[in-house]
C-alpha positions in Angstrom: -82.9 203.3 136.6 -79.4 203.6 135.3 -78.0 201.1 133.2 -74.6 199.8 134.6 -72.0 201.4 132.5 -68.3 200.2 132.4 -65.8 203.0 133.1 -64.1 204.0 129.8 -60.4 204.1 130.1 -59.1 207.0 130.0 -55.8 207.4 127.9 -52.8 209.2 129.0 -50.8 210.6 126.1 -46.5 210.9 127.2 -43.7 212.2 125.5 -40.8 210.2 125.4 -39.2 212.6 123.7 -39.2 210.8 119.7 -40.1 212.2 116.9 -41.2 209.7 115.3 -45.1 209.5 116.0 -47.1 206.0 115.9 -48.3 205.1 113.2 -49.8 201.6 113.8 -53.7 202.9 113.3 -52.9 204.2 109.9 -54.6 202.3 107.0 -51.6 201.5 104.3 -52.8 204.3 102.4 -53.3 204.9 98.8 -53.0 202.0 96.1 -49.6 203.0 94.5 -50.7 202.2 90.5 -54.4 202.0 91.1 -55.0 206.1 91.8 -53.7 208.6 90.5 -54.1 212.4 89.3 -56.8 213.7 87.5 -55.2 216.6 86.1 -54.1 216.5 82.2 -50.7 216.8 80.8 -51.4 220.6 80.0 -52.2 221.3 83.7 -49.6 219.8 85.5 -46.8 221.8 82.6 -48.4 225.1 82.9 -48.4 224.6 87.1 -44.9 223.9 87.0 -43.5 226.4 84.7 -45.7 229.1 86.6 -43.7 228.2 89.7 -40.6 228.6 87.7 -41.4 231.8 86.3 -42.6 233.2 90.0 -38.8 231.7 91.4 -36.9 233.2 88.7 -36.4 236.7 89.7 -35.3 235.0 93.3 -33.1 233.0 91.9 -31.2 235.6 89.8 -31.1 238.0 92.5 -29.6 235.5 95.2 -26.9 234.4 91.8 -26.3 238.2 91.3 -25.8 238.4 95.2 -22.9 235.1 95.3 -21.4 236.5 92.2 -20.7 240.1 93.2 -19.0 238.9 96.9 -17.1 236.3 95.2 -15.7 239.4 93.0 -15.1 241.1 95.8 -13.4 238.2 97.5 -11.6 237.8 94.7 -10.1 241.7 94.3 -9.1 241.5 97.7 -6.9 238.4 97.3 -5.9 239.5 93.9 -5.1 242.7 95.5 -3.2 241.6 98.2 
């Protein structure tokens, strides 16, 4: 006593080789003015300058790094 059931397709995925995926199912998204962040001025600052403050040592250490080669660069050609 089985119902008839139709034969679901069966969908074969190929790669083409793009990198680019499709993106026709996608609803448009979010409403550009309409929503927006709930955090408060004072959030979003103290976020930012927490980043800053954990990529300042990094940053002085990789401009400490390009300042003594160019130095050395700079004694060999002066040198020379």
């Amino acid at each position: 006593m089985r119902k008839n059931k139709t034969k679901k397709e069966k969908i074969r995925y190929i790669d083409d080789g793009r990198t680019i995926a499709d993106m026709s199912s996608v609803s448009a998204g979010r409403n550009r003015w309409g929503s927006g962040t709930v955090s408060t001025f004072g959030d979003i600052w103290r976020t930012y300058w927490r980043a800053v403050r954990m990529m300042l040592l990094p940053t002085l250490v990789a401009v400490g790094i390009l300042s003594v080669a160019f130095l050395i660069v700079a004694l060999i050609f002066w040198l020379a």
